[in-house]
VOBA-1610 file (N, C-alpha, C; in pm, whole numbers, padded with zeros to 5 digits, always signed):
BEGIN
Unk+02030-03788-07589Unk+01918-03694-07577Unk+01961-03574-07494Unk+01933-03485-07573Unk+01979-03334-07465Unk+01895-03330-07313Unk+01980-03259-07205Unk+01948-03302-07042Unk+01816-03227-07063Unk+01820-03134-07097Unk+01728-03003-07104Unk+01593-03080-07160Unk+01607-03109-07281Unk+01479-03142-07329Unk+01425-03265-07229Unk+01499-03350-07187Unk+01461-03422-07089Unk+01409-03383-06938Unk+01436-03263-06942Unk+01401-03227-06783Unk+01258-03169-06847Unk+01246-03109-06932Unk+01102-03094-07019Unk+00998-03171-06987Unk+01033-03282-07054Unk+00960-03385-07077Unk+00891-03431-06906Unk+01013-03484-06887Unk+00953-03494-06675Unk+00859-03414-06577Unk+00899-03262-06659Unk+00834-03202-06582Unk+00687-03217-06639Unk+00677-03196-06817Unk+00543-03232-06828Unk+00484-03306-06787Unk+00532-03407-06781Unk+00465-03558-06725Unk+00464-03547-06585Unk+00510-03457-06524Unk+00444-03440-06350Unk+00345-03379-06336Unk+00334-03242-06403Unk+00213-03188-06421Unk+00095-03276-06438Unk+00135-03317-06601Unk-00028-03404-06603Unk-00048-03503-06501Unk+00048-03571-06430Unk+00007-03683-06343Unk-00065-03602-06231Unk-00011-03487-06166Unk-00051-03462-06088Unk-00196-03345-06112Unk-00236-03315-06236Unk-00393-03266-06282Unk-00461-03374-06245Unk-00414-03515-06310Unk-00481-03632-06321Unk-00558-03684-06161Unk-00422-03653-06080Unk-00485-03680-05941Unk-00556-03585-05900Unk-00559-03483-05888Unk-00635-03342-05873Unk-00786-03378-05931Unk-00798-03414-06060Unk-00912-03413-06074Unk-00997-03547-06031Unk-00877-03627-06020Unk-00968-03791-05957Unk-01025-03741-05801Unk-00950-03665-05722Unk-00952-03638-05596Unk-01103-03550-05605Unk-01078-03440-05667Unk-01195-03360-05698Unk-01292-03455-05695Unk-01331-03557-05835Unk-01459-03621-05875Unk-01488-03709-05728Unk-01416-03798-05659Unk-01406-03852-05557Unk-01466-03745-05455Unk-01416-03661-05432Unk-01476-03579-05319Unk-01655-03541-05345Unk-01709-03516-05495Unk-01793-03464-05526Unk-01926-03609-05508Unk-01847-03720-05480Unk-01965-03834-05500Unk-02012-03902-05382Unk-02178-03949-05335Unk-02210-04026-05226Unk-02230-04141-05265Unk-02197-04255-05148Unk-02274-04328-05141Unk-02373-04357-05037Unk-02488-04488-05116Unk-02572-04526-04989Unk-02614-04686-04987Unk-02645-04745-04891Unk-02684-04897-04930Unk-02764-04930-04831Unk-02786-05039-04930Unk-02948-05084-04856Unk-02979-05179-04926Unk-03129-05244-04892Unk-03147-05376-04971Unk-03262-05275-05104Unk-03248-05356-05239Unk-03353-05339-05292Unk-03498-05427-05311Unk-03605-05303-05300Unk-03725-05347-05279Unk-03809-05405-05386Unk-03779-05303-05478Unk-03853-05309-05603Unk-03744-05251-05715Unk-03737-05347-05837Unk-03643-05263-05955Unk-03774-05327-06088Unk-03748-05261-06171Unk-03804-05240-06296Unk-03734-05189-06406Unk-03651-05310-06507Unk-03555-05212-06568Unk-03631-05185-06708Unk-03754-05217-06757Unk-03845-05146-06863Unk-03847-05002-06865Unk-03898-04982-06702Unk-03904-04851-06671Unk-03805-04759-06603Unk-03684-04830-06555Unk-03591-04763-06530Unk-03643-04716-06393Unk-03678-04797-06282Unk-03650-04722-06186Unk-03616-04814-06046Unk-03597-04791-05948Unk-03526-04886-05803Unk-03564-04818-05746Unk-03649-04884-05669Unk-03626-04857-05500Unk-03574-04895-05426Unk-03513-04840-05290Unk-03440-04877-05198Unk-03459-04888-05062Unk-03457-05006-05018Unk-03485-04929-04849Unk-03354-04977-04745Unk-03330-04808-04707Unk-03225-04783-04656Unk-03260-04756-04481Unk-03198-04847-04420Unk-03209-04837-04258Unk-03109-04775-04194Unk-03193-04642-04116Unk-03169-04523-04072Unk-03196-04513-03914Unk-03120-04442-03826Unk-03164-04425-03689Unk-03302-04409-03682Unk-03426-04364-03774Unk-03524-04332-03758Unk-03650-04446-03848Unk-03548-04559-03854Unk-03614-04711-03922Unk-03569-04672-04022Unk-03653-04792-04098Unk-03650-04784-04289Unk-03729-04666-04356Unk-03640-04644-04433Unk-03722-04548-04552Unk-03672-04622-04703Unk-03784-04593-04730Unk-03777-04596-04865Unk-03746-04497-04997Unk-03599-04541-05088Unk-03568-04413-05218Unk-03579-04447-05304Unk-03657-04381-05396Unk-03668-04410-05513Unk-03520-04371-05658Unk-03448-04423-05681Unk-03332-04379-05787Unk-03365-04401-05938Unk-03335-04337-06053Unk-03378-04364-06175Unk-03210-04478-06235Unk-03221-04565-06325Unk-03134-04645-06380Unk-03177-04674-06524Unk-03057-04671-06573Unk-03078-04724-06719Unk-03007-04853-06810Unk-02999-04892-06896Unk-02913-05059-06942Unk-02782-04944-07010Unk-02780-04821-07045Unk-02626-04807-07072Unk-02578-04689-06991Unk-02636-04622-06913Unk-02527-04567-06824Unk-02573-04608-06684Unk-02601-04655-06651Unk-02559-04739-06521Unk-02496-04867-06548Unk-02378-04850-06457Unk-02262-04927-06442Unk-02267-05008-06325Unk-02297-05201-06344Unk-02337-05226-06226Unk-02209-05337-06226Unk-02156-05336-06054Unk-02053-05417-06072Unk-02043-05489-05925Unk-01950-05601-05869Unk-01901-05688-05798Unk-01789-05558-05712Unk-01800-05626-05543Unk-01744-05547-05504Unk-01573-05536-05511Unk-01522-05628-05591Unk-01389-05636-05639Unk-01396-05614-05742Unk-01502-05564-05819Unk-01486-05510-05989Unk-01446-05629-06074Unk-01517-05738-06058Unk-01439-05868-06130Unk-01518-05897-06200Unk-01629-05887-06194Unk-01780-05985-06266Unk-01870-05848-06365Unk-01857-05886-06448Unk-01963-05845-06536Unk-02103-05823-06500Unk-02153-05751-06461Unk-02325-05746-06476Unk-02405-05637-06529Unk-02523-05602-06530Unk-02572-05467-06598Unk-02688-05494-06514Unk-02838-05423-06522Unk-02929-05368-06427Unk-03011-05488-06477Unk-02983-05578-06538Unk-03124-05696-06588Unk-03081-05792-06492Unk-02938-05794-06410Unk-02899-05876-06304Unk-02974-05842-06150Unk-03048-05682-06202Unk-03074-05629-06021Unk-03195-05720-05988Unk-03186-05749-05895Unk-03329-05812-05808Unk-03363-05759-05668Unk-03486-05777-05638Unk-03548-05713-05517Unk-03426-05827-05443Unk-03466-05782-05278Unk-03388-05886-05173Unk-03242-05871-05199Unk-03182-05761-05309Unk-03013-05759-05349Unk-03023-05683-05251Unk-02841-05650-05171Unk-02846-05562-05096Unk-02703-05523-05193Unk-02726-05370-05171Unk-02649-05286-05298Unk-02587-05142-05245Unk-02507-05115-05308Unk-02405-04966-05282Unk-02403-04889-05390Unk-02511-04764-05388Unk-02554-04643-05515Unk-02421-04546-05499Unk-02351-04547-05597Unk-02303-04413-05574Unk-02356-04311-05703Unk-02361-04166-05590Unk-02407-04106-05657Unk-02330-03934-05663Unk-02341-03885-05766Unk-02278-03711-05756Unk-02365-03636-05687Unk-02307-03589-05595Unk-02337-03449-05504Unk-02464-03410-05512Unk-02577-03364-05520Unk-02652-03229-05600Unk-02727-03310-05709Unk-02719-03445-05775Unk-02710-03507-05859Unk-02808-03601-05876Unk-02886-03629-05725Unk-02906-03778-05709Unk-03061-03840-05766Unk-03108-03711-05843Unk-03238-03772-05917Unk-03232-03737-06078Unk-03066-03778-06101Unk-03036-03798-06240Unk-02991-03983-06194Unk-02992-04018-06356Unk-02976-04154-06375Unk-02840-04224-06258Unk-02818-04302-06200Unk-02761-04371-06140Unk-02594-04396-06172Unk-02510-04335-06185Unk-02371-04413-06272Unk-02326-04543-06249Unk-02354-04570-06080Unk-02303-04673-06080Unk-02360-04762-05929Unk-02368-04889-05994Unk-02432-04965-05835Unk-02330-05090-05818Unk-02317-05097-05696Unk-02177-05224-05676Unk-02315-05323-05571Unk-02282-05452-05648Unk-02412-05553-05579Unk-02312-05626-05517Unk-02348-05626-05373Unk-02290-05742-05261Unk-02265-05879-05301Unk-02235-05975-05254Unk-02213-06116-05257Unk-02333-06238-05191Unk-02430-06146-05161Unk-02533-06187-05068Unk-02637-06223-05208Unk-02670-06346-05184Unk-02728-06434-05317Unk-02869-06409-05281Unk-02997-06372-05363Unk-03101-06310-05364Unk-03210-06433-05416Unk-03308-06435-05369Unk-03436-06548-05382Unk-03459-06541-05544Unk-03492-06590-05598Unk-03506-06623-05766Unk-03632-06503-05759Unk-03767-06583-05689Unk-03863-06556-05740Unk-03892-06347-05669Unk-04003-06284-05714Unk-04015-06155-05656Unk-04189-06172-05622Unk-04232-06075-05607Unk-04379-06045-05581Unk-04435-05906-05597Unk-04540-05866-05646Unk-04611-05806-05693Unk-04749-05793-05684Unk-04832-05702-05579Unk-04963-05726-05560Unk-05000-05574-05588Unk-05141-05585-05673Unk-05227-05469-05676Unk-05311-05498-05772Unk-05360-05403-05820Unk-05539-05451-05930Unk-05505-05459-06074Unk-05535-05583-06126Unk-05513-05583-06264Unk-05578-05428-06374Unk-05463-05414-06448Unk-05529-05326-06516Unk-05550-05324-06671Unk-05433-05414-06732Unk-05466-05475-06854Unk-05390-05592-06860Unk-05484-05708-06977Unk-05412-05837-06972Unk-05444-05872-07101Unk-05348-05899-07201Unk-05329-05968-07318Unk-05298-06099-07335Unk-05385-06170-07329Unk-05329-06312-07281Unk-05255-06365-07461Unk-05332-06374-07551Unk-05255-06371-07702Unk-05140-06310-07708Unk-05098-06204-07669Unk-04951-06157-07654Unk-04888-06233-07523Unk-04945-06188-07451Unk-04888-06292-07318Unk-04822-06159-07195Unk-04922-06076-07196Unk-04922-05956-07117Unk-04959-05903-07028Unk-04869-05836-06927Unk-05026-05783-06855Unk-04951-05687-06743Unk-05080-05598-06700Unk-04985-05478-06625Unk-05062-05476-06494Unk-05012-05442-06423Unk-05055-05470-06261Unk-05039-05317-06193Unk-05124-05246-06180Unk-05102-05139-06056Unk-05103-05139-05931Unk-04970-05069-05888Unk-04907-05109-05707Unk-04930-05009-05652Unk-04992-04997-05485Unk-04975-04889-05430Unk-04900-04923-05351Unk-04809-04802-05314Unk-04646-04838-05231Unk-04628-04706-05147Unk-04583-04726-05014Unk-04563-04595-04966Unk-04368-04623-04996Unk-04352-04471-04991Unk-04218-04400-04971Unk-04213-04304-04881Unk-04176-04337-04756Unk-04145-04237-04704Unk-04289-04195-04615Unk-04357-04093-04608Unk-04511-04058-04575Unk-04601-04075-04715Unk-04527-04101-04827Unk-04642-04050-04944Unk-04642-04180-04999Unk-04760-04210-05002Unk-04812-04310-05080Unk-04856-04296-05244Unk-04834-04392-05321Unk-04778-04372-05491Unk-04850-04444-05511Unk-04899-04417-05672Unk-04980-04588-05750Unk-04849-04616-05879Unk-04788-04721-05926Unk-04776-04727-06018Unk-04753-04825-06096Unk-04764-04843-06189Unk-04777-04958-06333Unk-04651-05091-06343Unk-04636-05125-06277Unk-04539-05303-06329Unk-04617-05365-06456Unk-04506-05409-06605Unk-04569-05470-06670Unk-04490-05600-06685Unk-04559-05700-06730Unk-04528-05833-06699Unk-04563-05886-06876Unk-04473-05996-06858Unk-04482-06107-06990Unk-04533-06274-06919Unk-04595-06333-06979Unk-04560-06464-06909Unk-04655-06538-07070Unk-04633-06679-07027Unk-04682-06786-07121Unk-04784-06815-07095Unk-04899-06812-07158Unk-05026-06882-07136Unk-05025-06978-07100Unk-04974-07089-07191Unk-04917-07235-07193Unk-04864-07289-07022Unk-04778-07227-06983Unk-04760-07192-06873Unk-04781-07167-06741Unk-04829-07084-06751Unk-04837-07016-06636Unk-04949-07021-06521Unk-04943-07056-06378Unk-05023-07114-06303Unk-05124-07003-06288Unk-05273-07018-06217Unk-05332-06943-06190Unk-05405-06979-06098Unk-05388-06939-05973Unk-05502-07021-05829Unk-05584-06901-05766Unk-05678-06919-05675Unk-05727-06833-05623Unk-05749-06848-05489Unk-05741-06741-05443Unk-05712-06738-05241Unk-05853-06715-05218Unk-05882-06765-05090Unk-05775-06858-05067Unk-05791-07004-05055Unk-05857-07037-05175Unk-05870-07238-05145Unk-05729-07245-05254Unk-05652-07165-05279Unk-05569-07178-05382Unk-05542-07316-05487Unk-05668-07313-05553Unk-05738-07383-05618Unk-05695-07362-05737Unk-05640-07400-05864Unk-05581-07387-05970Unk-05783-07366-06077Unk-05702-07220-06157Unk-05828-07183-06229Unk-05815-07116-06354Unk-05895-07145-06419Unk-05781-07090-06556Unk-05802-06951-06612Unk-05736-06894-06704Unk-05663-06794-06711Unk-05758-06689-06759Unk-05875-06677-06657Unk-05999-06560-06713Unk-05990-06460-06609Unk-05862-06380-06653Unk-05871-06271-06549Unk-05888-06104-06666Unk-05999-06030-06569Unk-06035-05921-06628Unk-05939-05807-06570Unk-05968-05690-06583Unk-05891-05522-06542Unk-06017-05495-06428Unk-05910-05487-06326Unk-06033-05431-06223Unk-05971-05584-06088Unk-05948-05723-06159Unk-05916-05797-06066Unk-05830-05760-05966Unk-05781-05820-05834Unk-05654-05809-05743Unk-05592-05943-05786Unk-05495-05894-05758Unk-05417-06017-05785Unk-05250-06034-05747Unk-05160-06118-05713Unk-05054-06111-05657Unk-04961-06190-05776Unk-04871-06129-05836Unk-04775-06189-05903Unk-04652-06216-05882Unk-04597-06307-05918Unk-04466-06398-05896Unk-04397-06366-05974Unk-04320-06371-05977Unk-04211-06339-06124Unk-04085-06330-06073Unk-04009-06371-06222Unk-03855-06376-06179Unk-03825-06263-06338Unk-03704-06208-06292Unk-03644-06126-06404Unk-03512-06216-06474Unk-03601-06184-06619Unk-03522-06248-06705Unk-03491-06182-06850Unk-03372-06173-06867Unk-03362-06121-07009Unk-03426-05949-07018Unk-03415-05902-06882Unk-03439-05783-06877Unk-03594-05744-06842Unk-03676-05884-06874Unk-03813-05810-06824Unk-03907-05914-06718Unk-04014-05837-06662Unk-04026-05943-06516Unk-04131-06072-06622Unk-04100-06150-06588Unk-04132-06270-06623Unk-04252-06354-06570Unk-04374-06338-06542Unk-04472-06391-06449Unk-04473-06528-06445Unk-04494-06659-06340Unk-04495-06773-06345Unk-04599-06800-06272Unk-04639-06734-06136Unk-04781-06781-06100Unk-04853-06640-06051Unk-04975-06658-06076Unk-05057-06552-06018Unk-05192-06595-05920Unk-05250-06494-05827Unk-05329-06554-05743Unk-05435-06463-05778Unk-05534-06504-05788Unk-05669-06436-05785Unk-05698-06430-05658Unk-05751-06252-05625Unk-05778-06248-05456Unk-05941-06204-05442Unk-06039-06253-05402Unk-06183-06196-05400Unk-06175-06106-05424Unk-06314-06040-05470Unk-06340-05871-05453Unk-06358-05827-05310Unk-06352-05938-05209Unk-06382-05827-05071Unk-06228-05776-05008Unk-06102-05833-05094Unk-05990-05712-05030Unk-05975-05631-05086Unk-05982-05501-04975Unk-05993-05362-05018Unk-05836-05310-05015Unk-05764-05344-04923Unk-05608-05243-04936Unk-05535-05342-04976Unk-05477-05261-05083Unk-05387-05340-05150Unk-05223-05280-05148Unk-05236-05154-05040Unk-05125-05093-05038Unk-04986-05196-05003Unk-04895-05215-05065Unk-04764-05289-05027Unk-04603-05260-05085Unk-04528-05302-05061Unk-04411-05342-05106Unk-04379-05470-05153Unk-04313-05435-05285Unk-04280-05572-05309Unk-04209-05638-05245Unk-04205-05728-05216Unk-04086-05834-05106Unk-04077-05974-05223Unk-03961-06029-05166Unk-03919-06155-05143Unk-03987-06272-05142Unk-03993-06396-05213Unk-04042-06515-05205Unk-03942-06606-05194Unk-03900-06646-05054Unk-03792-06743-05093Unk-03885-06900-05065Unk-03768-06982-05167Unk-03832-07094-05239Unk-03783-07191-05126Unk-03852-07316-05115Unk-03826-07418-05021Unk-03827-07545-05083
//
């Protein structure tokens, strides 16, 4: 092989290696991260909250996510997962681009810290299909100073699914109207929240403002 055309070749191939790092360095420089535990995820609707502890306590962020461009992974990049794996009680690492951060999510790396099965969900029923096996629950949640209302929808089994009421938590069956309070259980499965028990709460509680939290099982 002629020296010449070979010194060609090398040099091309330094160039591009070294664009290649140039621009990895670039994209690297241009991206944040942040972590925290998650509070609430919803991957129907594509969205997570986060609450991230700050010299000035917890706050709460809201991030948008989707099932094909968010990239969710193990912090050694070994394990397969996607956003129908996220659960409240995960504690997680968003990275995000610069300038960027209320476009979709690229990528979330979930800790090793094993998360309670079940979740929770309290606010006023607003529709329930029990023949389909449906039903949507409105939450009020603060973020930050501003307080939000919004829609969780749920699947569960008639056949199934418990129903008690607080507080003689008395098992009662499944005649719930729009307008009830009510607290739901659910685990995420197959991408959507899954209801297993619900509580009927009198009409005399008035604030229903909360966060979803954690049910760990005993």
């Amino acid at each position: 092989m002629n020296v010449n055309y070979l010194k060609v070749i090398i040099a091309v191939m330094a160039v591009a290696l070294f664009t290649s790092i140039s621009v990895f360095a670039q994209e690297t420089a241009n991206m944040s991260r942040v972590s925290g535990e998650i509070g609430w995820v919803d991957v129907q609707q594509g969205k997570l909250e986060l609450n991230i502890e700050t010299s000035e306590g917890t706050k709460t962020k809201a991030y948008r996510i989707t099932q094909n461009e968010t990239r969710v992974t193990d912090p050694k990049d070994e394990i397969f997962l996607n956003v129908a794996d996220l659960r409240a009680g995960q504690y997680i690492t968003i990275e995000t681009v610069n300038g960027q951060e209320d476009n979709v999510i690229p990528m979330i790396i979930v800790e090793t810290i094993p998360a309670s099965e079940f979740q929770q969900a309290f606010g006023e029923l607003k529709a329930i299909d029990v023949a389909a096996g449906t039903l949507t629950v409105e939450e009020k949640v603060r973020i930050g100073q501003d307080e939000i209302s919004r829609q969780s929808y749920f699947v569960f089994d008639p056949k199934t699914i418990v129903v008690m009421h607080s507080p003689s938590k008395q098992h009662v069956e499944l005649m719930l109207k729009p307008g009830d309070v009510v607290k739901i259980e659910y685990v995420q499965k197959d991408g959507k929240q899954q209801a297993r028990y619900i509580t009927l709460y009198s009409p005399v509680v008035t604030s229903i403002t909360t966060t979803t939290t954690t049910t760990i099982l005993r």
